[in-house]
Phi, psi and omega in degrees: 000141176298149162312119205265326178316317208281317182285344183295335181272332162308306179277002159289329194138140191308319186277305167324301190298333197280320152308296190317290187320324170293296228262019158240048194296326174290339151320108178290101211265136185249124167242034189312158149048001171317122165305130186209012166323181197356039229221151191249120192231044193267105187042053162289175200237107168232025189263138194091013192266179179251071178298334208300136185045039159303167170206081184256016161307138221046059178231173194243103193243024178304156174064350193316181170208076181258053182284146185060020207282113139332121163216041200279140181033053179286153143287122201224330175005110155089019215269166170269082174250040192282120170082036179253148166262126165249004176308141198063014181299119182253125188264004176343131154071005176279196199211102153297327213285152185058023168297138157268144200220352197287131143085041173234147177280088189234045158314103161098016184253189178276126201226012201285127142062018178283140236245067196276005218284129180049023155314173174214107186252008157320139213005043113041064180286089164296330165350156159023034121342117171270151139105005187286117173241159172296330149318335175260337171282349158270000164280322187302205183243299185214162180236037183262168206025074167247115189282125215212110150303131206356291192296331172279327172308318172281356182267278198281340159274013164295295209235012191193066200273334170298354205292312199295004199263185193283179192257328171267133199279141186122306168286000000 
């Protein structure tokens, strides 16, 4: 269960919590099983945390910074995550769908049985992604400009070649 102190500092406000974290760096913030709906995580310092089974659908988590992050089987659902660092995350088991994603860095993370269904991956950093198939990257909506190691990038534009084309016509 989460820590209740972390969510009480979380919900002072993004500039409050982005301190406590400076000025605390060895803490690991457990926000584990947290309601955390209407709660402003719009470019928090969220790296390292214990996110697992969190329920932050539809919320606007742009600029966030959850590298290295527990985000195992979070509701992300509808979420705004554009220009978020996600590296090394583990996203094991998260509910993606109809997520935004452009232009986010989720290089090295765990993607075993995460939930792409109408996600949106412009520019994308996709690199070293552990547990990532191809079956979940043909649910998004588009990979254009994406970064996708070789072999799976030649596996799905193989067989899903609109995914890579832009999404605005024309361009």
């Amino acid at each position: 269960m989460a820590n209740r102190e972390h969510i009480k500092i979380l919900k002072a406000g993004v500039e409050s919590w982005n301190k406590w974290r400076e000025d605390n760096p060895d803490v690991k913030p457990d926000l584990s099983w947290a309601n955390l709906i209407g709660v402003n995580m719009k470019g928090a310092n969220l790296a390292e945390a214990n996110m697992k089974l969190a329920f932050c659908k539809g919320e606007n988590l742009k600029g966030a910074d959850f590298q290295n992050a527990t985000l195992y089987g979070t509701n992300l659902e509808e979420t705004n995550l554009e220009n978020v660092n996600m590296e090394g995350v583990d996203l094991e088991g998260a509910h993606l769908k109809k997520t935004v994603l452009k232009n986010t860095r989720l290089r090295g993370a765990n993607l075993k049985s995460a939930n792409l269904w109408k996600a949106e991956l412009t520019d994308t950093d996709l690199c070293g992604c552990s547990k990532l198939c191809i079956e979940q990257l043909c649910e998004v909506t588009t990979l254009y400009g994406c970064k996708i190691d070789i072999e799976l990038m030649e596996r799905i534009s193989g067989q899903h070649p609109e995914l890579f084309e832009s999404p605005v016509k024309g361009a």
